[in-house]
N, C-alpha and C positions, 0 to 999 in steps of 0.2 A: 568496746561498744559493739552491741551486735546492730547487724542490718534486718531493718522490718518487714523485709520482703525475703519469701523463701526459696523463690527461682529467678536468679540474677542471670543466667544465664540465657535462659529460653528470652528475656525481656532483649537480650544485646542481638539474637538470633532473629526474631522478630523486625527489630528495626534495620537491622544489617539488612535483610531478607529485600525491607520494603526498599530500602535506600540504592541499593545494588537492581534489584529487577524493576522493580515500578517506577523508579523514577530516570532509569536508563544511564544512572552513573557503573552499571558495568561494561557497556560500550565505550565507555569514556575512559575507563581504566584498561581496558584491553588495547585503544588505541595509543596511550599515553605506554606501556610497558611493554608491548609486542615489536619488534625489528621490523616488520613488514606489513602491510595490510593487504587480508588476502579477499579477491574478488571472485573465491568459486562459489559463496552463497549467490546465485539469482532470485530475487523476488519478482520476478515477472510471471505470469502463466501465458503459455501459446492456448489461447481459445481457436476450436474450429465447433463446427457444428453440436456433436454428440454433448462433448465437456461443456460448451454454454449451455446448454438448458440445465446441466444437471449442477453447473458451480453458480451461476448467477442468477439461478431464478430460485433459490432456495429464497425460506423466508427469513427476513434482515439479512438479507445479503447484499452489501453495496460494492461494486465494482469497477473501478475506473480502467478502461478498454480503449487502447492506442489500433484503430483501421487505418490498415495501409495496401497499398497494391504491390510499390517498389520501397525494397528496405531502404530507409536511410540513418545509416550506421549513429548518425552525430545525433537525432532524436531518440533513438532507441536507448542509447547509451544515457542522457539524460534523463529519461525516464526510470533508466535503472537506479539512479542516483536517488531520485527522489522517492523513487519507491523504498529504497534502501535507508533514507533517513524516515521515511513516516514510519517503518517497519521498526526498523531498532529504537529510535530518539523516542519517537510520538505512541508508540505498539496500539497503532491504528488496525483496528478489523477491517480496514475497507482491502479488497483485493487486486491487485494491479494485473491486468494481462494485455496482450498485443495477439491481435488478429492478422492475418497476410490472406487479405483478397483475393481468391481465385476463384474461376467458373466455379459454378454452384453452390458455392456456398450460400444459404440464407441469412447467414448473420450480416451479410454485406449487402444486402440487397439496399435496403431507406436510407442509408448515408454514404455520405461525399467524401471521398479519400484523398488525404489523411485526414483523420479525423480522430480526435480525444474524444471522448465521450463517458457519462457518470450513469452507471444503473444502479436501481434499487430495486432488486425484489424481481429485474429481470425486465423491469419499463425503463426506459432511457426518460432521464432524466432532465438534462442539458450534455450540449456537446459543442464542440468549437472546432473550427478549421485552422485556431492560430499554432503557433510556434511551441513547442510546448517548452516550460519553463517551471518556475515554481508559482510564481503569480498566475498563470496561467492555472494551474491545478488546484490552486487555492482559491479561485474565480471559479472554477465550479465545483469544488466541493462547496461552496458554502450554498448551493441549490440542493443540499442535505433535508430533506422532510425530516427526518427524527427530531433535526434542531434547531425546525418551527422556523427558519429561513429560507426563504425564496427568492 
């Protein structure tokens, strides 16, 4: 019996391709068969002045930006976390960075520190002085314009 299809192979490529990268089952396999989980990827960006106008005010560019004055180790590190599952799990475009407050800076000027805060396009969007968390991040991302939510 012959098969009616005459590239069986590219069809397994295809799906493997999609199932592995798009739907983030190779995170899943790398966690389940690696000995150790290595934490030198950071998905944070340090914004200061020059990089903010030129990374978050591109156009469709959303950004969710942690302002701080004094570091505190136990938020920053959750934030790393979360941005490290929206990154691999979710492969979210939106971009995570942390700002550190000092004289002059103008990106710090109109908010209250610490402060989370969500841009689009370079306009703050919503912002909150709580805890940050993952319900916290999911509280404001859903003040997303693209997805007709406010």
């Amino acid at each position: 019996m012959r098969a009616s299809y005459k590239y069986p192979y590219l069809s397994i490529f295809i799906i493997s391709y999609y199932f592995l990268e798009h739907e983030g089952y190779y995170y899943k396999l790398k966690k389940y068969f690696s000995s150790s989980e290595t934490t030198s990827a950071s998905y944070i960006i340090r914004f200061n002045d020059e990089n903010f106008s030129s990374l978050a005010k591109a156009p469709g560019r959303k950004a969710l930006v942690y302002f701080y004055d004094n570091p505190d180790e136990s938020q920053i590190l959750t934030l790393q976390k979360i941005a490290r599952g929206y990154k691999e799990k979710l492969r979210s475009p939106i971009i995570f960075a942390d700002v550190k407050c000092e004289k002059g800076l103008s990106v710090c000027d109109n908010v209250s520190r610490p402060c989370l805060a969500f841009f689009h396009e370079g306009n703050m969007i919503r912002r909150t002085n709580e805890q940050i968390s993952k319900k916290t991040v999911k509280k404001i991302l859903k003040a997303d314009p693209s997805s007709g939510n406010k």
